[in-house]
C-alpha angles and dihedrals in degrees: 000000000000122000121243110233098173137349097306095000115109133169153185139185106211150154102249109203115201110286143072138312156179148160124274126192097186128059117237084003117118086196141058084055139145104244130164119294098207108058135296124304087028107190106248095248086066105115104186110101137178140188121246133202100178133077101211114142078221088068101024093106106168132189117258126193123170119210132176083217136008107277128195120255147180110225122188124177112198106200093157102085123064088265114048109224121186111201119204117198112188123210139196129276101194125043114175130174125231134177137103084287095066135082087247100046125214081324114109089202094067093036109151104247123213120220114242104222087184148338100315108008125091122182144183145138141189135109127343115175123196109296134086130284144175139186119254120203122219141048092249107040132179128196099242100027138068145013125341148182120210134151120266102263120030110262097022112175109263092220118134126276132127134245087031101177110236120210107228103220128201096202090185086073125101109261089014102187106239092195109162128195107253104234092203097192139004122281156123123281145190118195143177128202132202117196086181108053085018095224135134134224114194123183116188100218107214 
């Protein structure tokens, strides 16, 4: 089931496997669906999308994505306009830290790795001791190149507090900001982290 935001707009935040998929309106019918405009086996960034009220296998164009593994996505259906567009925006599976601060040090091999609970939330804690870290996005990162996630101002104090609002950084891009949180003394630490709403919650353990 899809949540409706507003009259005709619908959306869902899920894991997609590899496989196949479309719209229906009515529950246990193969028929009266949203299904792709532009032809069968649409790739999933297609956007063009059209109601059917037949259940003929010649119109029956369905969406198709292929991932090594499920992958959390937002998914939102617009029937309200004249043209229906459904929209996909991918997020990341994996979100790790890195920085002099953190067990693994600068090296992305031995990136700490924080553990997903469930579609949007990613958690860990341990030691931290005083330096500088940031959260890299990604199972596969490079220093210089895509997605992060950083504070707001470079060398923002790393101190508990909740909501805390994440810059979402292309590093890829030209000028690309490197700001890092500022660990000021050794401790232990408990943090969760939300890709969805990008913010942080950090808890000092005593």
């Amino acid at each position: 089931p899809m949540q409706q935001v507003s009259p005709g707009v619908f959306t869902i935040i899920r894991d997609l496997k590899s496989g196949q998929f479309k719209f229906g309106t009515i529950p246990q019918v193969w028929h009266y669906m949203y299904v792709s405009a532009e032809t069968d086996n649409a790739p999933w960034d297609s956007t063009a999308a059209i109601f059917r009220e037949e259940s003929t296998s010649a119109t029956d164009w369905k969406w198709f994505i292929w991932n090594s593994e499920p992958v959390p996505y937002e998914i939102t259906l617009d029937t309200a306009s004249e043209s229906a567009v459904m929209k996909m925006k991918p997020y990341h599976t994996q979100i790790s830290m890195t920085g002099d601060a953190t067990p693994g040090g600068w090296s992305l091999d031995d990136r700490t790795r924080l553990t997903r609970t469930n579609v949007m939330t990613f958690i860990w804690e341990g030691e931290l001791k005083e330096g500088e870290l940031k959260f890299c996005c990604g199972n596969t990162p490079e220093y210089g190149k895509g997605e992060w996630m950083m504070p707001m101002q470079d060398q923002a104090e790393f101190s508990p507090a909740e909501d805390i609002p994440l810059d979402l950084i292309d590093a890829s891009i030209e000028n690309a900001p490197d700001k890092k949180w500022k660990i000021s003394k050794n401790g232990r630490y408990s943090i969760a982290l939300n890709q969805y709403t990008q913010t942080l919650t950090i808890k000092e353990i005593q």
